[in-house]
C-alpha positions in Angstrom: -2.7 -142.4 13.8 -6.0 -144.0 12.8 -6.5 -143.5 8.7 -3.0 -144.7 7.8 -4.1 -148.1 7.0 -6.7 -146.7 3.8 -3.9 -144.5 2.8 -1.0 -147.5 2.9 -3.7 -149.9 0.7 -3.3 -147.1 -2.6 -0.5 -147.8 -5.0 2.0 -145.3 -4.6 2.6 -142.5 -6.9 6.0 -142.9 -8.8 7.4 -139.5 -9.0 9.8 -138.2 -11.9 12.6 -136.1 -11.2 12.2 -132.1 -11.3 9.5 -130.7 -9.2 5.8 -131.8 -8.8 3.5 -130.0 -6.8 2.0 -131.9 -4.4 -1.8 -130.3 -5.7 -1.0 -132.2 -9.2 -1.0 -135.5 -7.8 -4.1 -137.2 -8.9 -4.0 -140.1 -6.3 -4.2 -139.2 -2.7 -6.6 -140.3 0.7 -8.6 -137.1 2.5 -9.6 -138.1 5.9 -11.0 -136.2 9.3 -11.4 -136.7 12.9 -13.4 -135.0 15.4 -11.5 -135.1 18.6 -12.3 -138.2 20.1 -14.5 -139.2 17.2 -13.7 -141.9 14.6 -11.3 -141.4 11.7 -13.7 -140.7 8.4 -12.3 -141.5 5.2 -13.7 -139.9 2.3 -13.6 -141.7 -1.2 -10.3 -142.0 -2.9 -9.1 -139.0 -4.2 -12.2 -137.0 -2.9 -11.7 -133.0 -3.3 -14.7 -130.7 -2.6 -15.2 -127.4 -0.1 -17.7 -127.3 2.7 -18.8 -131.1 2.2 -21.9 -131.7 3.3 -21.2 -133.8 6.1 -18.6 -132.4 8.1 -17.7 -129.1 6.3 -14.1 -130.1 5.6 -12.5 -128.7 2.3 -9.8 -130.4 0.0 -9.4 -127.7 -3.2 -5.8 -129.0 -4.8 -6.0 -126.2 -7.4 -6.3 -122.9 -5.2 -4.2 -120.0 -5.5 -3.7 -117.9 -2.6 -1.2 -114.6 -2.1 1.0 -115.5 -5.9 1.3 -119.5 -4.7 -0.2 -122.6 -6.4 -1.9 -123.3 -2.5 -4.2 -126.5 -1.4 -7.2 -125.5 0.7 -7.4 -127.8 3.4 -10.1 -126.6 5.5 -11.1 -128.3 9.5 -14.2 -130.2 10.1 -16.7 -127.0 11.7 -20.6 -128.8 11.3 -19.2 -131.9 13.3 -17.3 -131.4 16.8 -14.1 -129.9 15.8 -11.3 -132.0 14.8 -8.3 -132.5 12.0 -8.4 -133.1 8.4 -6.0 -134.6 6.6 -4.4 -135.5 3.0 -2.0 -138.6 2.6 0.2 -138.7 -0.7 1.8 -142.2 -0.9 4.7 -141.7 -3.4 7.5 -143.4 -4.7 10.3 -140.8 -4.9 12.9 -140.6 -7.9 16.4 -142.0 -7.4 18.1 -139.0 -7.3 19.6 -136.5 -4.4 19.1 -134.2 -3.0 15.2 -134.2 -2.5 13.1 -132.7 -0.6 10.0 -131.5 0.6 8.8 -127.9 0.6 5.9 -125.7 1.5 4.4 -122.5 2.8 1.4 -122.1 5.3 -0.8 -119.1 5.4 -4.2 -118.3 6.7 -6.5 -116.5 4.2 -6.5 -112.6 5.4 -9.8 -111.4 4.7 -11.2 -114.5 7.4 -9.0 -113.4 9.9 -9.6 -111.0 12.6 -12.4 -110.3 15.8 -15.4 -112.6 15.6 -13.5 -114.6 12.5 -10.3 -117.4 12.8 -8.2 -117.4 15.3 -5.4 -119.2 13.0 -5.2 -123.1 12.5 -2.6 -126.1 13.1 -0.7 -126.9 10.6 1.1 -130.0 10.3 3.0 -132.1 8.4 4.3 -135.8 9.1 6.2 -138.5 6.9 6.0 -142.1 6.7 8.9 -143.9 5.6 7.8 -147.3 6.9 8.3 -146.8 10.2 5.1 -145.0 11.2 4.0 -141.3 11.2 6.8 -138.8 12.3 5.6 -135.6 12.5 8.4 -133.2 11.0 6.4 -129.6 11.8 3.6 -128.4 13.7 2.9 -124.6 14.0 0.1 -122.4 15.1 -0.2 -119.4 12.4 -3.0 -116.5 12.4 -1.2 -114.8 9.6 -1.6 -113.9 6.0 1.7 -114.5 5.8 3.7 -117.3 4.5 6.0 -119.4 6.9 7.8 -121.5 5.0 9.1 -125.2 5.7 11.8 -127.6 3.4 12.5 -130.8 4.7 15.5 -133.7 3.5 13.9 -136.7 2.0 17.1 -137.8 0.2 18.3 -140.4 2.5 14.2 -142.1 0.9 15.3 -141.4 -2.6 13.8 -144.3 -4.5 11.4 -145.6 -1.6 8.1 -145.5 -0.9 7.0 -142.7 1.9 3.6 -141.4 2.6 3.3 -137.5 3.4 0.8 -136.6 5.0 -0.7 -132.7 5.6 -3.1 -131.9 8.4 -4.7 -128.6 9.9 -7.0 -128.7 12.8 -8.7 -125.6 14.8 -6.5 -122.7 16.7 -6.4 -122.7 20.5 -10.3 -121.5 21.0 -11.3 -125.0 18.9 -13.6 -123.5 16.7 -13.1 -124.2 12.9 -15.1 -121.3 11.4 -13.2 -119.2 9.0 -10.2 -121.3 9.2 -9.0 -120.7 5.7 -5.9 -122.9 5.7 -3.5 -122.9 2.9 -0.7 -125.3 2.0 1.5 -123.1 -0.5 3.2 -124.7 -3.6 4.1 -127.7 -1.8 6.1 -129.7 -4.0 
């Protein structure tokens, strides 16, 4: 995975105990890729919708269906592609920890001659390199919801990254992708 390398050069975010939501983290890396294409890293800690360029969106601070949610939204006015947020933390010494999120589409762009759904995945780096821990097609409003064991990292350094990219027809439009209250 191509864009690691800007995300591993940011100082990692030391976590407390409790819960932080992943949207409240002020220091992250937003990158995309058209398929094929070059990896395009935006400015750290870049958030915007429809940029200019490319069309991807990074909104930390949406709410969608009752759920603090992140908008991460496909390229769609470049060849389609992925988008991607990378969160380099330092967890808290403590157990048990974990990560924990919903993904839902945004109903009212759903439907004939709108989305057919997005990717959504999710990977870790804990020094070893990406491993991707979920990947899963949804066309629904509804939440699907994903927890993952990070305590055997408590008190390292891991990078978590979230990604969508187009459903199965490859075109980005309407793909209102939500991350909700990942923590």
């Amino acid at each position: 995975f191509l864009g690691l390398a800007a995300s591993a050069q940011m100082n990692p975010v030391a976590l407390p105990p409790g819960r932080t939501l992943l949207g409240d983290i002020g220091r992250y890396q937003v990158a995309y890729q058209s398929y094929d294409g070059p990896v395009v890293t935006m400015p750290p800690s870049w958030a915007g919708h429809f940029e200019a360029l490319s069309g991807i969106s990074y909104v930390p601070a949406d709410r969608h269906m009752g759920r603090n949610a992140i908008l991460l939204h496909s390229p769609w006015r470049v060849p389609p592609g992925k988008v991607w947020v990378d969160y380099r933390i330092l967890l808290p010494q403590v157990t048990p920890i974990s990560l924990e999120f919903g993904v839902a589409m945004k109903g009212e762009y759903l439907g004939p001659e709108q989305s057919d759904g997005v990717t959504f995945s999710c990977f870790i780096d804990s020094g070893q390199g990406l491993n991707q821990v979920m990947r899963f097609h949804q066309a629904k409003a509804d939440w699907k919801d994903y927890r993952f064991d990070l305590s055997a990292n408590a008190g390292k350094i891991v990078t978590i990254r979230l990604q969508t990219e187009p459903g199965p027809q490859n075109d980005a439009g309407f793909d209102y992708s939500t991350f909700g209250d990942a923590r």
